[in-house]
C-alpha positions in Angstrom: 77.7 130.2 46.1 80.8 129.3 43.9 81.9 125.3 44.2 85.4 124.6 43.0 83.5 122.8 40.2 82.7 126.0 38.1 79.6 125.7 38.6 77.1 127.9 41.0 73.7 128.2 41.8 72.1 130.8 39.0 68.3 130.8 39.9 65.2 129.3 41.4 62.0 129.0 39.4 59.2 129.1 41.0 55.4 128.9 40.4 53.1 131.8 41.8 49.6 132.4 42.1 49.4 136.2 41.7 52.3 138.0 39.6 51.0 141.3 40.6 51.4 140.5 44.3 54.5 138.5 44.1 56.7 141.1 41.7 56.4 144.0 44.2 56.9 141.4 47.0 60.4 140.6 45.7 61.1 144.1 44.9 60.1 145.8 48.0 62.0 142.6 50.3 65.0 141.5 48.2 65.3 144.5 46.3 65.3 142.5 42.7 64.3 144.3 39.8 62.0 143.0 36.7 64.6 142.2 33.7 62.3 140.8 31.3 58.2 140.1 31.4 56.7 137.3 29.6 53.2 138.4 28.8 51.7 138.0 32.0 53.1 134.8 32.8 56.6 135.0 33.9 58.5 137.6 35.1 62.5 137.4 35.4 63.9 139.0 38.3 67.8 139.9 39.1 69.6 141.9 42.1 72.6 142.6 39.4 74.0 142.1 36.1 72.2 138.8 35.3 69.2 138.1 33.2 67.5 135.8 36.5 68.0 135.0 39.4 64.5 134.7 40.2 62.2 133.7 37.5 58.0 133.6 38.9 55.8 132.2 36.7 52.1 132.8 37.3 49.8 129.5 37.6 46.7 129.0 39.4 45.9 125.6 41.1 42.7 125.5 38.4 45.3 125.1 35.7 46.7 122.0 34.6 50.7 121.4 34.6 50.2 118.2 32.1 51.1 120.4 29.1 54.8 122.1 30.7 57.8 119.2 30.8 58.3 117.6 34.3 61.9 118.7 33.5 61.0 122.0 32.8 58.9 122.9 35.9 60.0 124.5 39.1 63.2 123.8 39.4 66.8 124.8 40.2 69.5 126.5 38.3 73.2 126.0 38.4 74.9 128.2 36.4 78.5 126.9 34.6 81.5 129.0 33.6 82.2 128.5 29.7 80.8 126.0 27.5 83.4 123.4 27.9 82.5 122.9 31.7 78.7 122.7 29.9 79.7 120.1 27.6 81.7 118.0 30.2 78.4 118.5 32.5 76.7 117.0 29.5 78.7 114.2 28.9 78.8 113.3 32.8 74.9 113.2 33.0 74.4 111.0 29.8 77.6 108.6 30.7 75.8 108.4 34.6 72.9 107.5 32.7 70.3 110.5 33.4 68.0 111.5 31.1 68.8 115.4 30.4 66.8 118.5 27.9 69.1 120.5 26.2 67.7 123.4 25.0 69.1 127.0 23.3 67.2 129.8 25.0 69.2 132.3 23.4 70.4 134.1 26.4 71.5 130.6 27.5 72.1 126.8 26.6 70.5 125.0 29.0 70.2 121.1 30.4 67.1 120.1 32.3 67.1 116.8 34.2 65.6 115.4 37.3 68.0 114.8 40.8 67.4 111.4 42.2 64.2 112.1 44.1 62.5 114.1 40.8 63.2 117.4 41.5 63.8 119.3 38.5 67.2 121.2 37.7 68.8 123.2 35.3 72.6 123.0 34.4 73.1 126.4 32.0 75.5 128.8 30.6 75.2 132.2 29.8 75.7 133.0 26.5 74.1 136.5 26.0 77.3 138.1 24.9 77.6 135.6 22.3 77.9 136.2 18.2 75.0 133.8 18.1 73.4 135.2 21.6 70.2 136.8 22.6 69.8 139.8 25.5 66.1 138.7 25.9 65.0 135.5 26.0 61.1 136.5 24.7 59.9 133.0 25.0 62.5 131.6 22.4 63.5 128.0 22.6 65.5 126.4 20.1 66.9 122.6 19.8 70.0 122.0 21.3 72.1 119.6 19.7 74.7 116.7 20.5 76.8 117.9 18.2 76.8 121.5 18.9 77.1 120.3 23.0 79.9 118.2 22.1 82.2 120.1 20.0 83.0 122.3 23.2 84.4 119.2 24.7 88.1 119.1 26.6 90.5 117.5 24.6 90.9 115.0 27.8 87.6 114.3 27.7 87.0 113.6 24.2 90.3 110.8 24.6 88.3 109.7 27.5 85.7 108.9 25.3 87.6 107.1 22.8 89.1 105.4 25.8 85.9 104.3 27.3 83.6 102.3 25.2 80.6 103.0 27.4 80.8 106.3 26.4 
């Protein structure tokens, strides 16, 4: 679903109990194929061209969550355009005052946060056909900086900032 934003939702995340049940599930019903596994913990899952749109990560209800971010749990993903609607994304959430995770998964730079009511999302742009980019994700999660965020910044949005003090 495209918003006049330039931003659309990218993927769900969701928690499974059996990956060998739930893979053919998807595939046999939605007619996603398996893009990447994780060991046999998560398995991404697309219907075209992207890495995810469906990403199913095993769990079982014997296992704790305590040791996986809240932000990083289940959650939703909206995918962006380019990096500058990313780094305006950014600097909206942090000006609004919401805590947010930026991370560099290599195929992506991503920003995890919680909506009002604590359910976790994901803000993210693609950047597999990137210089600095990855095809595969392979469990690779790097820090994401400020600095490296805010350098793709609109012009009108950095004179905002110099502008507006709270910023």
């Amino acid at each position: 679903m495209k918003m006049k934003t330039g931003i659309q939702l990218g993927h769900l995340h969701i928690y499974v109990k059996d990956l060998d049940v739930s893979v053919p599930f998807f595939k046999q019903h939605f007619q996603l194929r398996v893009t990447e596994r994780i060991g046999r913990q998560i398995v991404f899952m697309s219907a075209d061209h992207l890495h995810h749109q469906l990403v199913l990560q095993a769990y079982s209800p014997e296992q704790s969550t305590a040791a996986i971010p809240q932000h990083a749990q289940c959650h939703i993903g909206f995918e962006v355009a380019d990096k500058a609607t990313f780094a305006t994304s950014y600097h909206n959430l942090v000006k609004s005052g919401v805590q947010v995770y930026p991370i560099d998964h290599g195929i992506s730079w991503a920003l995890y946060f919680n909506d009002p009511d604590g359910h976790g999302l994901e803000l993210y742009v693609d950047t597999r056909e990137e210089i600095d980019g990855s095809k595969l994700w392979k469990g690779i999660n790097k820090p994401l900086y400020e600095h490296q965020v805010l350098e793709h910044l609109p012009e009108e949005v950095k004179e905002e900032r110099v502008l507006d003090p709270v910023a």
